[in-house]
Every structure is written in structure tokens, then in C-alpha cells.
N, C-alpha and C positions, 0 to 999 in steps of 0.2 A: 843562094838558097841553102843556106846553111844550118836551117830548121831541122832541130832533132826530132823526130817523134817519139812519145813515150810509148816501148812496147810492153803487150801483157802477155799473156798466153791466156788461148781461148778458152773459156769458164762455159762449161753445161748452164741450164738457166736451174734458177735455184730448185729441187721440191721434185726436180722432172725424173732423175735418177736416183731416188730412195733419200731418206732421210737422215742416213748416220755413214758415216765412212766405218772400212773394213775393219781399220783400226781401234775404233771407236767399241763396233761390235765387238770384237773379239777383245776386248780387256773387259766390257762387262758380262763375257760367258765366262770370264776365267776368274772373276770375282764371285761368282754364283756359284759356279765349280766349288772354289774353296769357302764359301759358306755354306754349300750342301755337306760338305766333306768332314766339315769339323762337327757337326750337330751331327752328322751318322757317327762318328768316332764317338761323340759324347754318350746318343744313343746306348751306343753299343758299351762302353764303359761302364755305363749307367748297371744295364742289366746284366752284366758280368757280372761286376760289383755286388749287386742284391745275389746272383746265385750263387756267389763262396760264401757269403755271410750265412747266407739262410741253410746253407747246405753243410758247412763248418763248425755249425752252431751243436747237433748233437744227430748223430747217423747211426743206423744199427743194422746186423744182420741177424740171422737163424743158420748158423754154422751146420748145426746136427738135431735130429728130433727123432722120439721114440713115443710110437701107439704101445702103451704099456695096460691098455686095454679099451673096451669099445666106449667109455666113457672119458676119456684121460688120456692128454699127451704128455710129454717133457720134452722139452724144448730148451736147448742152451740160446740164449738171447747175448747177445755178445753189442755194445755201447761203444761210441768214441764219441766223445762231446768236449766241450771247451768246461775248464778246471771252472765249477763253481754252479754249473748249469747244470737244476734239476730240470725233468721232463716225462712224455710216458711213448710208450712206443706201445704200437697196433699190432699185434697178430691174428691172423684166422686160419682155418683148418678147412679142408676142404674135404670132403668122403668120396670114393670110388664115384660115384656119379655126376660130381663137379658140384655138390649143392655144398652152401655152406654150412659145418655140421657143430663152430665152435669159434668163436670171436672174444678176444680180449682187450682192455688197455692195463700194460703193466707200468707202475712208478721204476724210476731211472731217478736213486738220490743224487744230489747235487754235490756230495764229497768225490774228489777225483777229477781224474782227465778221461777216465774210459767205466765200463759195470761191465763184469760178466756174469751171467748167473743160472741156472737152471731154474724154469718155472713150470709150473703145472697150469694147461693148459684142459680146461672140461669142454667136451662137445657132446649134441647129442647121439651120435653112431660114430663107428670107428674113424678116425678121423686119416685119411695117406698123404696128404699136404702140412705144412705149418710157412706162410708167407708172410713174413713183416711188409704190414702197410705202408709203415711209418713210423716216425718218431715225432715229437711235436719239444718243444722247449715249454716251460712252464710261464706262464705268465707274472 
């Protein structure tokens, strides 16, 4: 009796212990991993990207300001924008009591890479703030 028997090694029955081997599972969490991964990267590229442009494009401050009286500020308005881009930048003034006493939109011509200038700024009472809102690019 010289019969071989074919051996196998014993097999779970199919369905009884879960549906995917360990291996299985974990290459399709680590496929998802890196497709969740690249779209957050793009995300985030994405709106990086729109904030230097939009932010690059033409920025201003209010260096120094002078109440030259209860109707009238000056205000040095000081620019850095991209060579060629006209625009208008927002200031407002605010009075001792926080109310707002003087709001403007001043023109930013579009010769240069930067505007510096002194403007005159009317409110109605004395004005102890001058806060640029903003800048806008021109349309």
C-alpha cells in the first residue's frame, strides 16, 4: 500500500471568518490614505495659491495721520501693488467714542510698483483713528 495521499492544509469554511484577508484590507486603507492625501495637498495649494495672488495684487497701510482739525484728517496712505495695477483703498476714522465719524475710497493709479501720498480725509467730528479697510484692484 503504497498510496500516496494528496495533503492540503485545513481551509476555514469560506464567508465564516470575514471577507477580505489582512492584506487585502490594509493595501486598500493605504490607497485611500494616499488619495485622501493628495486632494488635502491640492486643497491646500489651491487656497494658498488664491491667497498670494489676491493678497500680492495691491496692499496698503496708514503709516501716520494727523486731526488737523475737527473736520479733516491727513493721512499718509502708503501702496505696494503689482506694476501696472490701478485700484482704491478704504479708510475710516473713528472719534473718541468708537462711532464712525469719516469713511473714504481713495484712487491707487496704476503707474508704478508702489503710491505713497498724503490725503485728506473729512469726517464729521474730530476724528483719533484712521484704519485702512482695504485695498481692492480695479476691475
Amino acid at each position: 500500500m503504497s498510496e500516496r495521499a494528496a495533503t492540503t492544509a485545513p481551509q476555514p469554511p469560506e464567508g465564516r471568518y470575514g471577507r477580505r484577508s489582512d492584506r487585502e484590507a490594509d493595501r486598500r486603507l493605504k490607497v485611500i490614505g494616499a488619495v485622501c492625501g493628495v486632494l488635502g495637498l491640492g486643497v491646500l495649494a489651491w487656497l494658498g495659491g488664491s491667497y498670494l495672488l489676491r493678497e500680492t495684487t495691491i496692499n496698503g497701510t496708514v503709516p501716520s495721520f494727523e486731526a488737523v482739525s475737527d473736520g479733516e484728517l491727513k493721512l499718509h496712505l502708503a501702496v505696494r501693488k503689482s506694476d501696472g495695477t490701478a485700484g482704491t483703498c478704504t479708510v475710516r476714522s473713528q472719534g473718541e467714542n468708537g462711532a464712525v465719524v469719516g469713511m473714504a475710497d481713495f484712487p491707487v493709479p496704476k503707474d508704478g510698483s508702489s503710491y505713497d501720498a498724503v490725503v485728506s480725509l473729512r469726517t464729521t467730528t474730530r476724528g483719533t483713528t484712521a484704519e485702512l479697510l482695504g485695498c481692492t484692484p480695479a476691475e
